[in-house]
C-alpha positions as a Markdown table, in Angstrom:
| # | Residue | x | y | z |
|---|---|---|---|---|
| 1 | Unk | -30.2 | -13.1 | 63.9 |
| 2 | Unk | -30.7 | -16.8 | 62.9 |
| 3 | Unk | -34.3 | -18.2 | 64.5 |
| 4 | Unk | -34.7 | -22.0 | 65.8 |
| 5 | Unk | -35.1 | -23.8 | 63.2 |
| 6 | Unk | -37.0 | -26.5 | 64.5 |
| 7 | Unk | -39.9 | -24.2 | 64.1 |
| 8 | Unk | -39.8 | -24.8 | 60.2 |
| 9 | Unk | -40.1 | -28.5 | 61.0 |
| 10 | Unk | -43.3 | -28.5 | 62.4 |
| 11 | Unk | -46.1 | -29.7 | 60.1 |
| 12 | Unk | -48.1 | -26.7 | 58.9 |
| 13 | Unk | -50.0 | -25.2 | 61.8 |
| 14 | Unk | -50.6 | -26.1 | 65.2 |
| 15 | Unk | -54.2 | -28.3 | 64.8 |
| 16 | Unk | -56.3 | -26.8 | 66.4 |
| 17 | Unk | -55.3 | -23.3 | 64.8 |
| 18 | Unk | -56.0 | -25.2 | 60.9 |
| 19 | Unk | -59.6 | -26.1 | 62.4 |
| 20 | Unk | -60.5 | -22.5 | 63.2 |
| 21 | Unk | -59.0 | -21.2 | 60.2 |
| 22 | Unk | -61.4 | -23.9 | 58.2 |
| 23 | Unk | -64.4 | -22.8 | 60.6 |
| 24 | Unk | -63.4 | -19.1 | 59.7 |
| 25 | Unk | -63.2 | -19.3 | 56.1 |
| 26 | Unk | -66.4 | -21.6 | 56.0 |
| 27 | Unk | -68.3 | -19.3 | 58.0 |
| 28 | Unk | -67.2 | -15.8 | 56.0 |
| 29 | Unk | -68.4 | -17.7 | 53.1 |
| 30 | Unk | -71.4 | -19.5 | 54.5 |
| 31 | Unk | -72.8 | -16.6 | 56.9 |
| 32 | Unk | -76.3 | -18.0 | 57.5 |
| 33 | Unk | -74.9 | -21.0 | 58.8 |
| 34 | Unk | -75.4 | -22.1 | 62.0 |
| 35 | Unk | -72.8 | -24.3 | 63.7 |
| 36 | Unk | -72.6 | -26.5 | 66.4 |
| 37 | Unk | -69.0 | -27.1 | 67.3 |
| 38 | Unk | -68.2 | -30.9 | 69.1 |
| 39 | Unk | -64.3 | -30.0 | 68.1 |
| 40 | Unk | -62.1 | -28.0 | 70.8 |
| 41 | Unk | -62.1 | -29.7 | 73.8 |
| 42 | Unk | -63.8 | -26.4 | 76.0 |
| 43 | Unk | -65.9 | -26.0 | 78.4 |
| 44 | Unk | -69.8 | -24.5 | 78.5 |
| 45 | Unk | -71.0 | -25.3 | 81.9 |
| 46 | Unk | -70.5 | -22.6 | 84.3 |
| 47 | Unk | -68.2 | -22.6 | 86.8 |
| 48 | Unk | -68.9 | -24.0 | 90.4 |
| 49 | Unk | -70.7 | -21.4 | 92.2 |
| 50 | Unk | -68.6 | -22.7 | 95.5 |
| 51 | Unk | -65.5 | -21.3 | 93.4 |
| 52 | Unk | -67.1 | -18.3 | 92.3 |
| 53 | Unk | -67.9 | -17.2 | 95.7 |
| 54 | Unk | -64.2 | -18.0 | 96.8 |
| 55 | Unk | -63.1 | -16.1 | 93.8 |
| 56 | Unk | -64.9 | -13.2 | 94.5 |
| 57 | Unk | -64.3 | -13.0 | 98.7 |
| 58 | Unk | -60.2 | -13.8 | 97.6 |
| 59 | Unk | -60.6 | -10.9 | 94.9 |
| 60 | Unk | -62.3 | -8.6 | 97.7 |
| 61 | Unk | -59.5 | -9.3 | 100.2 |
| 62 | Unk | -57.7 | -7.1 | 97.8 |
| 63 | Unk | -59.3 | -4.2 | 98.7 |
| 64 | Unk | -58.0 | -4.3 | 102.2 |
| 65 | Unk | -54.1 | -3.3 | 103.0 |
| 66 | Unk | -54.3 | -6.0 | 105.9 |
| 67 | Unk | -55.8 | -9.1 | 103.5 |
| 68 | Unk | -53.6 | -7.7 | 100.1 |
| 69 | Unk | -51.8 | -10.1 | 98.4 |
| 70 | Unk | -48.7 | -9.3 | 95.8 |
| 71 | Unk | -46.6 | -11.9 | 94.7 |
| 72 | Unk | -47.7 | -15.5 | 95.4 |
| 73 | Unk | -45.4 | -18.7 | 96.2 |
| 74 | Unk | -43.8 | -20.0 | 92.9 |
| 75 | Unk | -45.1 | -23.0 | 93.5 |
| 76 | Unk | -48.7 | -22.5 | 94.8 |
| 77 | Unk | -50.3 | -21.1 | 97.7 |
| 78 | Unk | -50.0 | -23.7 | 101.0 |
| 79 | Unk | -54.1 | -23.9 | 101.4 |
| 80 | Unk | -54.1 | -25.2 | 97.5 |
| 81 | Unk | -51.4 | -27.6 | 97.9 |
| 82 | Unk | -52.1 | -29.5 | 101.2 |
| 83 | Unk | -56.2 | -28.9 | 99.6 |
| 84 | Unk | -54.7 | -31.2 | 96.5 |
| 85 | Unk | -52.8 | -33.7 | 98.9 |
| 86 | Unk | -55.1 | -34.4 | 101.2 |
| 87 | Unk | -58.4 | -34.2 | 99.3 |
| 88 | Unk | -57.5 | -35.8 | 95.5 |
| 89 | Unk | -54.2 | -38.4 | 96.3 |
| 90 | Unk | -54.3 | -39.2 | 100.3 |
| 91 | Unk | -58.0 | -41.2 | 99.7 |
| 92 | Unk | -56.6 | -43.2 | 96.9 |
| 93 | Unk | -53.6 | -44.1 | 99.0 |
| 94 | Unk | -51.1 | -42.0 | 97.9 |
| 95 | Unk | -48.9 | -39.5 | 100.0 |
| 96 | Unk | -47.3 | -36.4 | 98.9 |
| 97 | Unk | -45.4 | -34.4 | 100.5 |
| 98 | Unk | -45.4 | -30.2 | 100.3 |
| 99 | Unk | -43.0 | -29.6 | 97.9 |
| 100 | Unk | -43.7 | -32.4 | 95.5 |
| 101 | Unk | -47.2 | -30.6 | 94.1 |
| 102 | Unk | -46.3 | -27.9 | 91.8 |
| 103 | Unk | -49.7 | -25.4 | 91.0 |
| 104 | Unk | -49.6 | -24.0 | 87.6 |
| 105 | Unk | -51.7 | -22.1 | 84.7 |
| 106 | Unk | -52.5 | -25.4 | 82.8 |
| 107 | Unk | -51.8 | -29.2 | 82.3 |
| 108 | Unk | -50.6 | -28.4 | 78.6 |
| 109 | Unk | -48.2 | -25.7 | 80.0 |
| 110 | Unk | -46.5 | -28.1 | 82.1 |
| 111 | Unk | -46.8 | -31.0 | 80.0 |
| 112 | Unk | -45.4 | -29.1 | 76.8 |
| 113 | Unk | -42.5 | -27.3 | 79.7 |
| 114 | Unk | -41.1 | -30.6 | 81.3 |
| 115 | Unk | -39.0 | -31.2 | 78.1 |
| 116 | Unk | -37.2 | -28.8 | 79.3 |
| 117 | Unk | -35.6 | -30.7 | 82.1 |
| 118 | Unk | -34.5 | -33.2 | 79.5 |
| 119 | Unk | -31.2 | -33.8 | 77.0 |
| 120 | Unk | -31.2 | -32.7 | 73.9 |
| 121 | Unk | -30.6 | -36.5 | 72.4 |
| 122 | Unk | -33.2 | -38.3 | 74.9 |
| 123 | Unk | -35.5 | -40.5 | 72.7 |
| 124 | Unk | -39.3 | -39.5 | 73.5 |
| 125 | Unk | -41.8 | -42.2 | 73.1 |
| 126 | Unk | -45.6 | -41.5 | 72.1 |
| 127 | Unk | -49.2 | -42.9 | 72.2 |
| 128 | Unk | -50.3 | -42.7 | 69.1 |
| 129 | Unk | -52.8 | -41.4 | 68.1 |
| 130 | Unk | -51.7 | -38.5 | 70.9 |
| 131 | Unk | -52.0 | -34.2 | 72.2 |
| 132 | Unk | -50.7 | -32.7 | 70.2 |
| 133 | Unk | -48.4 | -30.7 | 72.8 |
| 134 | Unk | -46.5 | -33.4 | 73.7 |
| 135 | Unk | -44.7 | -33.6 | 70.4 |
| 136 | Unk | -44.9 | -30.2 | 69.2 |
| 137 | Unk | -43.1 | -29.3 | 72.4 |
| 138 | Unk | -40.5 | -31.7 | 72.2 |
| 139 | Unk | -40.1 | -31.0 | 67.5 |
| 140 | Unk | -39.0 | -27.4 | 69.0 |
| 141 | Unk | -36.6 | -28.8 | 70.9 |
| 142 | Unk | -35.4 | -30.8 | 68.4 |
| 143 | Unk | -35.3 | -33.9 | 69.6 |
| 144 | Unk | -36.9 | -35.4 | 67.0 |
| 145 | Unk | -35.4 | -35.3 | 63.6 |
| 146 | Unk | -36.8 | -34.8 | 60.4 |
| 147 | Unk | -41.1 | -34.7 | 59.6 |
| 148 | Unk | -40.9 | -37.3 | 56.4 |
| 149 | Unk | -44.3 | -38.7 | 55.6 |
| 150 | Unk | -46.1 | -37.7 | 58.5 |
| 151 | Unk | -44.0 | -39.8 | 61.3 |
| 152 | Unk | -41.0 | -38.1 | 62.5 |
| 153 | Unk | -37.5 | -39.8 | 62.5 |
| 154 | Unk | -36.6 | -39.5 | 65.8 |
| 155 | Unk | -39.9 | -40.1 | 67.4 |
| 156 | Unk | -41.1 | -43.9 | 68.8 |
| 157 | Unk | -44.7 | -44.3 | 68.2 |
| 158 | Unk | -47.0 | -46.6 | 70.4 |
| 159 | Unk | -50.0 | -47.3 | 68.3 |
| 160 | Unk | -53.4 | -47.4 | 69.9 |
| 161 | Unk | -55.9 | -48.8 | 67.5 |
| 162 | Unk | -58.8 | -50.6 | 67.2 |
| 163 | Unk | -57.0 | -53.6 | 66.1 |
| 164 | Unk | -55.3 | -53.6 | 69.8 |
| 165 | Unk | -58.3 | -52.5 | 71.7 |
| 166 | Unk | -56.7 | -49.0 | 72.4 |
| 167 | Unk | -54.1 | -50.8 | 74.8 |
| 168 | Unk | -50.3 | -49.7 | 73.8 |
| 169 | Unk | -47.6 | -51.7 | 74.7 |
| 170 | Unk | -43.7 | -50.5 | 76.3 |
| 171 | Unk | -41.7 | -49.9 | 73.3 |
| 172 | Unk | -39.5 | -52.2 | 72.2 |
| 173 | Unk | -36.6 | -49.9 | 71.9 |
| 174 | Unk | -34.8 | -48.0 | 74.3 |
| 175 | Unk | -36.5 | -44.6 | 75.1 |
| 176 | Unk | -36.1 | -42.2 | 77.7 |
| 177 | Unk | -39.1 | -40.6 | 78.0 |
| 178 | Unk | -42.9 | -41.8 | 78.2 |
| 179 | Unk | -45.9 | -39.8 | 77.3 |
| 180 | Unk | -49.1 | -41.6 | 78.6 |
| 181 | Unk | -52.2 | -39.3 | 78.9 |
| 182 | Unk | -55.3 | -41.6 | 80.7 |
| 183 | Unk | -58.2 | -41.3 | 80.1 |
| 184 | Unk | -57.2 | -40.9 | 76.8 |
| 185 | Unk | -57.4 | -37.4 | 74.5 |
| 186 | Unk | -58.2 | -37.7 | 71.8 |
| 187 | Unk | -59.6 | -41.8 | 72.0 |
| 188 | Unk | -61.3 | -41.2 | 75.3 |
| 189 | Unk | -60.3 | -45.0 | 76.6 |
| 190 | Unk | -58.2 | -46.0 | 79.6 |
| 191 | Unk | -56.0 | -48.4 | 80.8 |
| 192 | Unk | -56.2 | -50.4 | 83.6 |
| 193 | Unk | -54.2 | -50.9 | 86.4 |
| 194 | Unk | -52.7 | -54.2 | 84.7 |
| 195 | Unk | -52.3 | -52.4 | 81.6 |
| 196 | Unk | -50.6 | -49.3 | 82.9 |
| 197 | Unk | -47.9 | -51.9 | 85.5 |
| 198 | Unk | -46.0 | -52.9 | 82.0 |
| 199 | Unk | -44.7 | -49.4 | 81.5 |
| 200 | Unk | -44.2 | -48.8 | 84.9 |
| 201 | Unk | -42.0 | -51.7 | 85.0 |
| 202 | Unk | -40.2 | -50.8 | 81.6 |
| 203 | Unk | -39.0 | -47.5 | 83.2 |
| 204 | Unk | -37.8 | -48.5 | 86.0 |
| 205 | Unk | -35.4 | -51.3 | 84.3 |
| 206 | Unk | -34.6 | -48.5 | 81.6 |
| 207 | Unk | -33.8 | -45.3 | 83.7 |
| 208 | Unk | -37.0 | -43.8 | 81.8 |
| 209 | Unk | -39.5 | -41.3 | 82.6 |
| 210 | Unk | -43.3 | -41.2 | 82.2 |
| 211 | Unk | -45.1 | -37.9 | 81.9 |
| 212 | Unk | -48.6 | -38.6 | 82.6 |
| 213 | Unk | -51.6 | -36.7 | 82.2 |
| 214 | Unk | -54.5 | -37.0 | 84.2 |
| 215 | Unk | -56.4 | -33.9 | 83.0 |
| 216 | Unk | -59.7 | -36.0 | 82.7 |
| 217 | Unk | -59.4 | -38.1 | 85.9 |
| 218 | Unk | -62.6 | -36.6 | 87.1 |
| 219 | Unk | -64.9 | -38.2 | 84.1 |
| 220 | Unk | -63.3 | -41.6 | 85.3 |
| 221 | Unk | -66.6 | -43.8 | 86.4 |
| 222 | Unk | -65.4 | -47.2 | 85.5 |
| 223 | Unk | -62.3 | -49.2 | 87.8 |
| 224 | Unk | -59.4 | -47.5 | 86.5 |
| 225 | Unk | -56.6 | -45.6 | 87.9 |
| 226 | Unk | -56.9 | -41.7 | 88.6 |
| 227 | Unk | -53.4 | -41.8 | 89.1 |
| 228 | Unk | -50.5 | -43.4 | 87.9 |
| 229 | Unk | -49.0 | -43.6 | 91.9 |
| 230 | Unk | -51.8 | -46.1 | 92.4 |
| 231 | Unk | -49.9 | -48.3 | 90.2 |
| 232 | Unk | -46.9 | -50.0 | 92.5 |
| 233 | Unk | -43.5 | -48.2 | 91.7 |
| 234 | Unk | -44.6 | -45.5 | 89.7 |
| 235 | Unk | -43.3 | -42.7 | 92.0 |
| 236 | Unk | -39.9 | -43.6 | 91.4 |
| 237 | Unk | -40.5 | -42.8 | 87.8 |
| 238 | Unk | -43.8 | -40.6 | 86.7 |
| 239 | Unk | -44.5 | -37.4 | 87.2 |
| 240 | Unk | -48.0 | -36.5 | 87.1 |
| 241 | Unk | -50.2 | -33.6 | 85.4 |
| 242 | Unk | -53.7 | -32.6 | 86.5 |
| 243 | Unk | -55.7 | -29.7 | 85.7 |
| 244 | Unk | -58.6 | -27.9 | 87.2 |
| 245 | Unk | -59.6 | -27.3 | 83.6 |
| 246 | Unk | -62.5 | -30.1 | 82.5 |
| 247 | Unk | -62.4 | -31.2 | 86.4 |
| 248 | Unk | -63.9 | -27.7 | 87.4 |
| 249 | Unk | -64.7 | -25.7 | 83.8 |
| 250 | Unk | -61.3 | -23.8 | 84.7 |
| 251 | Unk | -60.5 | -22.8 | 80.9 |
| 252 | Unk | -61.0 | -19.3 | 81.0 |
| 253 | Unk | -59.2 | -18.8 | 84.5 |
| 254 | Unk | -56.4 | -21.0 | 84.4 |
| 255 | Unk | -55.7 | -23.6 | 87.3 |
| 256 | Unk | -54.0 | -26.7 | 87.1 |
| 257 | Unk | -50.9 | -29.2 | 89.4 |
| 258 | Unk | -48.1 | -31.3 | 88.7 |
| 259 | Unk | -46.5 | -33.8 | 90.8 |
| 260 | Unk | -43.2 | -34.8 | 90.5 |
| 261 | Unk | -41.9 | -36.8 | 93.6 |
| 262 | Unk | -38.6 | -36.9 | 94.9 |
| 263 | Unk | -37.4 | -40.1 | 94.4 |
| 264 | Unk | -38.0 | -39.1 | 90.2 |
| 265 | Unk | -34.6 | -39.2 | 89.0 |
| 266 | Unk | -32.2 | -38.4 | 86.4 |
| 267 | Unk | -28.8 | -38.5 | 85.0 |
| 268 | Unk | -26.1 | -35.4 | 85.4 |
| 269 | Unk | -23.6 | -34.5 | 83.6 |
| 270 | Unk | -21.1 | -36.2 | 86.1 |
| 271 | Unk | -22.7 | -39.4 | 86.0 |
| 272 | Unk | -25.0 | -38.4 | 89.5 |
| 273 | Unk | -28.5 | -39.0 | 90.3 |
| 274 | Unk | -30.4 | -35.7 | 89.8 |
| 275 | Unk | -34.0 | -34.9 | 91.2 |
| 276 | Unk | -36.2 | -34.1 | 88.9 |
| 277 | Unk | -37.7 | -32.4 | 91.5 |
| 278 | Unk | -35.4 | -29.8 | 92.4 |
| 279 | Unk | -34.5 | -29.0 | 88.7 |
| 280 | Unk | -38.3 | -28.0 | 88.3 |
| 281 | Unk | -38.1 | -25.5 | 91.1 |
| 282 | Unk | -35.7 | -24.0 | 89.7 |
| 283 | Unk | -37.3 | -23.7 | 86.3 |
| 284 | Unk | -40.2 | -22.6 | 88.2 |
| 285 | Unk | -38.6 | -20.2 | 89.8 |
| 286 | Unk | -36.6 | -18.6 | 86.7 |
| 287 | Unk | -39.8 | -18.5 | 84.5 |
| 288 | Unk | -42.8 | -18.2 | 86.6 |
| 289 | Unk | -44.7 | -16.0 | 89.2 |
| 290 | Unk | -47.6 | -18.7 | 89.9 |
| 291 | Unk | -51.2 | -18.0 | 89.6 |
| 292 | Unk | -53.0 | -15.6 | 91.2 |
| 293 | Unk | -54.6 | -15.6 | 94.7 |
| 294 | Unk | -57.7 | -15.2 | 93.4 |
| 295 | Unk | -58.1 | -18.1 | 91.5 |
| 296 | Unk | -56.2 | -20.6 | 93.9 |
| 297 | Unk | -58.8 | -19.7 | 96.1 |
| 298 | Unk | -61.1 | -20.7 | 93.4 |
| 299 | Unk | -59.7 | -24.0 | 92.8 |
| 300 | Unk | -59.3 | -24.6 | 96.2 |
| 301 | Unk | -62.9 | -24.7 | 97.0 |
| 302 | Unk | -63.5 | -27.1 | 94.1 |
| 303 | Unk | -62.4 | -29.5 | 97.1 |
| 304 | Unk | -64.8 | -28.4 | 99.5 |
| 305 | Unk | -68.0 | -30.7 | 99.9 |
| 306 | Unk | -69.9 | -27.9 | 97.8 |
| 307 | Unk | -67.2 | -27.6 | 95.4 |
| 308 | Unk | -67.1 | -31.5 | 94.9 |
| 309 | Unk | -70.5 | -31.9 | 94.4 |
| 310 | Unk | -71.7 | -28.8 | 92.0 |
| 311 | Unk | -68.8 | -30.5 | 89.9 |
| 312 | Unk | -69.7 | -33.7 | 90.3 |
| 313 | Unk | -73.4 | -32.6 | 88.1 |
| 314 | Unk | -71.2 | -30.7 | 85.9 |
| 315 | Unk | -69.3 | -33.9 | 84.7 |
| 316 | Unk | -72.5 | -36.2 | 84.7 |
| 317 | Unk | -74.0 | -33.5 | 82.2 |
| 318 | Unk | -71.1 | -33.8 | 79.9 |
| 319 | Unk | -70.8 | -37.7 | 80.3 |
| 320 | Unk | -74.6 | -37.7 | 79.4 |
| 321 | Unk | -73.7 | -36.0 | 76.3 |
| 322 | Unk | -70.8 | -38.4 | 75.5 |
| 323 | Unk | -73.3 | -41.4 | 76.2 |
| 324 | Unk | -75.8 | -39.5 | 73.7 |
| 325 | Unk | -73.2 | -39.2 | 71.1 |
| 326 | Unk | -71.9 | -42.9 | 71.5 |
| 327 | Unk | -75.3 | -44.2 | 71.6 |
| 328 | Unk | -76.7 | -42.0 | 68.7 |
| 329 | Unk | -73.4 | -42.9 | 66.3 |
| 330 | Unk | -73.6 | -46.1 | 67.0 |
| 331 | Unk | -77.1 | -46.4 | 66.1 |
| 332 | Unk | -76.9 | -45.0 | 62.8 |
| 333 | Unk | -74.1 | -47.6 | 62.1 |
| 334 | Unk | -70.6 | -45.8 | 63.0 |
| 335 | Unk | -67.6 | -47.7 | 65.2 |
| 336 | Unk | -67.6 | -45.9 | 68.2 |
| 337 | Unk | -64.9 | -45.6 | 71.2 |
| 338 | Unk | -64.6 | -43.8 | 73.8 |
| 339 | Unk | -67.1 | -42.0 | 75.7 |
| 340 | Unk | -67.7 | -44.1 | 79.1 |
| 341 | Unk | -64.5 | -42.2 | 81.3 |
| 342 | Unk | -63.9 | -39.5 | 79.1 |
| 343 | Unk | -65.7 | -36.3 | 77.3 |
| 344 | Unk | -64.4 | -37.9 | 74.2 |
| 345 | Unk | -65.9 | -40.1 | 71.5 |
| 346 | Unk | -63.6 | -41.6 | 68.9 |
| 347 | Unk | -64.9 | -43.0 | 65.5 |
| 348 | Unk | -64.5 | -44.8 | 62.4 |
| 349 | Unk | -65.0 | -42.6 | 59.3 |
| 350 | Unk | -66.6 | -44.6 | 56.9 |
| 351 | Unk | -65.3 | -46.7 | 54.5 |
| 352 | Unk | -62.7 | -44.5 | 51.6 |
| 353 | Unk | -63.1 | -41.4 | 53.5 |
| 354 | Unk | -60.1 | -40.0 | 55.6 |
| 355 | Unk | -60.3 | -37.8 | 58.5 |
| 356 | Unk | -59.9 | -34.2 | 56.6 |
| 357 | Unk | -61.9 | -35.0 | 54.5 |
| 358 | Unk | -64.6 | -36.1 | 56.9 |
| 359 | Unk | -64.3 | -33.1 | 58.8 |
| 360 | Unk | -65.1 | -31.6 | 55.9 |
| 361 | Unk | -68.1 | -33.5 | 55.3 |
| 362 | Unk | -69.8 | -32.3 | 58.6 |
| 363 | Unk | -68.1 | -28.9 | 58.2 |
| 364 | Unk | -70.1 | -28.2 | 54.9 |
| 365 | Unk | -73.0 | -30.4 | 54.8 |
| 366 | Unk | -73.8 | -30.7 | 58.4 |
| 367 | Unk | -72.4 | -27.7 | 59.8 |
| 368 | Unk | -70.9 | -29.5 | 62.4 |
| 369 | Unk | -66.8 | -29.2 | 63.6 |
| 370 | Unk | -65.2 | -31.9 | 64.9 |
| 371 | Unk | -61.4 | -33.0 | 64.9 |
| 372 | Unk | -60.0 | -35.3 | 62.6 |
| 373 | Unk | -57.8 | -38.3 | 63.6 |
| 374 | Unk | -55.1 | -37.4 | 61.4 |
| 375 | Unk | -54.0 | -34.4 | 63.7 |
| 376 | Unk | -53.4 | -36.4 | 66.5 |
| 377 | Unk | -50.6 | -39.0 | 64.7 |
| 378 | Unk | -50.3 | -41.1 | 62.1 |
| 379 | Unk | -52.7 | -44.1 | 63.8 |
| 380 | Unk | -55.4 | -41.6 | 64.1 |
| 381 | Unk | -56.5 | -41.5 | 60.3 |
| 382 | Unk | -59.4 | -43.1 | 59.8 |
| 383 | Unk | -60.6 | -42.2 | 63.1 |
| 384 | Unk | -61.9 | -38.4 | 64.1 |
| 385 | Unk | -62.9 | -37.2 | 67.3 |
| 386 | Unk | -66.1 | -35.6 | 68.5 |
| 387 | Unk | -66.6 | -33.9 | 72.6 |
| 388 | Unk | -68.8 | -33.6 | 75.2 |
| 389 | Unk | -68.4 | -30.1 | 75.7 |
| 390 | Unk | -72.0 | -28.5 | 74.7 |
| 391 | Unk | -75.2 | -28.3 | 75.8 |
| 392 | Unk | -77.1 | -31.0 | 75.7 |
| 393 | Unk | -80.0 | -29.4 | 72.8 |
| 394 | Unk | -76.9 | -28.9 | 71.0 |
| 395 | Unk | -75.4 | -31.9 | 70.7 |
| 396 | Unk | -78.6 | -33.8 | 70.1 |
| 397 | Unk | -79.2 | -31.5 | 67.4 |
| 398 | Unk | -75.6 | -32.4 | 65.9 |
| 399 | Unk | -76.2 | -35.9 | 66.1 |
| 400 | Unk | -79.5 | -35.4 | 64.0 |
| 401 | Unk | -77.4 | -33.3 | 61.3 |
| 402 | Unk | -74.3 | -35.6 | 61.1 |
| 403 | Unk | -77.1 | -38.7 | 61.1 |
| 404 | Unk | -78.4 | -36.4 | 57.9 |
| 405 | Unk | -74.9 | -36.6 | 56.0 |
């Protein structure tokens, strides 16, 4: 039995599994240490106690024949969805109908999953720097050739730098697929409505499709897009991920959405316009049972008026800790991004030191984990990334250490 080979393409180990097996090897050695970790992107706030308490009355219903649930609907219960249409897209003027919201265990499943739906020779175009998933998902497939010199062959690479101001621009070559993820993980900048209408113009005149992730919409406090549907034109070409994950501190229960409207469109085999839509139901519906009740009843509540506003001083506590980061860095004379709409702040590493080697700076001397640039493309060396999610004593206390190294 021959395995897929693409899998001996990939670039060592999946990033954030080589920062954990640093952390673990550091920390066997170095037991006394104590670290403070500003490197996955989790969550340390609890949850919402308005989705608790629907969590626990939805798990309770189970205890009753009458109110027992077994299987769900594949593609989320009806009080989620129309919760998600009426309460996130129809006040920023967008309307969805039923069956173009999709509820799902995670932005990254769906996000690394809608490759599926794709060709095998369909040319996949990147931000770069960029999540990881999006190319790992699509190197499996093997759409993108050969890993030579840390670019592969097959891949089109938008770079997103300093030098540009973090803005990308539409490739210049003919792709079919567009992976835009605002605001931005790992740089934690956006785009504008202006800046986002270019690529929503260059799919529609090139039959492409944008996958875009909106997993951080909720941190968004300047004038920016939440959506990409609030850009004209874009439902004819985007479909959209969200996640209940940073929104709601959902990591360790699992809740997320994906749009993907009708008029989205591909090309069949005979030449025919195919939905895009109806070829995710049925992937859906082949590889999928949903999520539970439980936890739908969870994330529903996040849109209740309680919901909405124990969130609400969830995200100001972690954008106070970005502010503190960006504020503190930049004070002790580090090039700071990032950090105003997102849980993310993006850095220069100073002068003749790359991004693993940085890491390794604050792994050892400050006891510190971050994530370095490299990881996330080749544009990201030179650059590493540190989050929001920790306590606030705890990342003041980092900043202190890494101002120490």
């Amino acid at each position: 039995m021959h395995v897929n080979p693409n899998y001996e393409k990939l670039p060592g180990s999946y990033l954030f599994a080589e920062i954990a097996r640093r952390v673990k090897t550091f920390s066997a050695e170095n037991p006394q240490a104590a670290l403070i970790k500003l490197g996955i992107g989790d969550v340390t706030r609890p949850l919402a106690k308005a989705a608790v308490t629907a969590m626990q009355n939805a798990a309770a219903e189970m205890l009753d024949a009458a109110t027992f649930r077994g299987y769900g609907p594949d593609f989320g219960y009806d009080f989620l969805v129309n919760a998600i249409r009426e309460k996130d897209y129809a006040p920023r003027g967008v309307a969805l109908d039923f069956d173009e919201v999709f509820v799902s265990d995670g932005a990254k499943t769906d996000t690394a999953a809608l490759q599926e739906l794709f060709a095998d020779d369909v040319r996949i175009a990147v931000t770069d720097p960029v999540y990881p998933v999006y190319v790992d998902s699509n190197a499996i497939a093997g759409r993108l050739g050969d890993f030579v010199d840390g670019r592969w062959s097959r891949l089109t690479y938008l770079p997103c730098n300093a030098a540009n101001g973090f803005v990308p621009q539409p490739p210049t070559e003919k792709v079919d697929v567009i992976y835009l993820c605002y605001p931005n993980n790992p740089t934690g900048t956006t785009l504008t409505r202006e800046q986002l209408a270019p690529f929503v113009a260059y799919a529609r005149e090139n039959n492409a499709i944008i996958i875009y992730d909106a997993a951080y919409k909720a941190f968004i406090t300047s004038d920016v897009p939440h959506s990409i549907y609030e850009v004209e034109g874009a439902r004819e070409v985007a479909i959209e991920c969200c996640s209940f994950s940073k929104t709601a501190g959902f990591t360790g229960i699992r809740c997320a959405y994906t749009i993907i409207p009708h008029a989205v469109r591909g090309i069949g085999g005979q030449g025919q316009a195919v939905e895009l839509n109806s070829l995710w139901k049925r992937r859906m519906g082949t590889k999928f049972n949903g999520v539970s009740y439980p936890v739908q009843r969870a994330a529903e509540a996040v849109f209740t008026p309680e919901g909405q506003t124990e969130c609400a001083e969830t995200i100001a506590y972690y954008l106070r800790n970005a502010a503190l980061i960006r504020d503190g860095l930049t004070a002790a004379g580090y090039t700071v991004f990032g950090g105003v709409d997102a849980p993310y702040v993006w850095l220069k590493t100073p002068e003749g030191i790359d991004s693993w080697a940085f890491f390794d700076r604050l792994l050892t001397r400050a006891h510190v984990v971050g994530t370095p640039g490299a990881g996330f493309g080749p544009s990201g060396e030179g650059y590493f990334r540190l989050t929001a999610f920790n306590t606030y004593e705890k990342t003041l206390e980092a900043l202190e250490r890494i101002r120490g190294v």
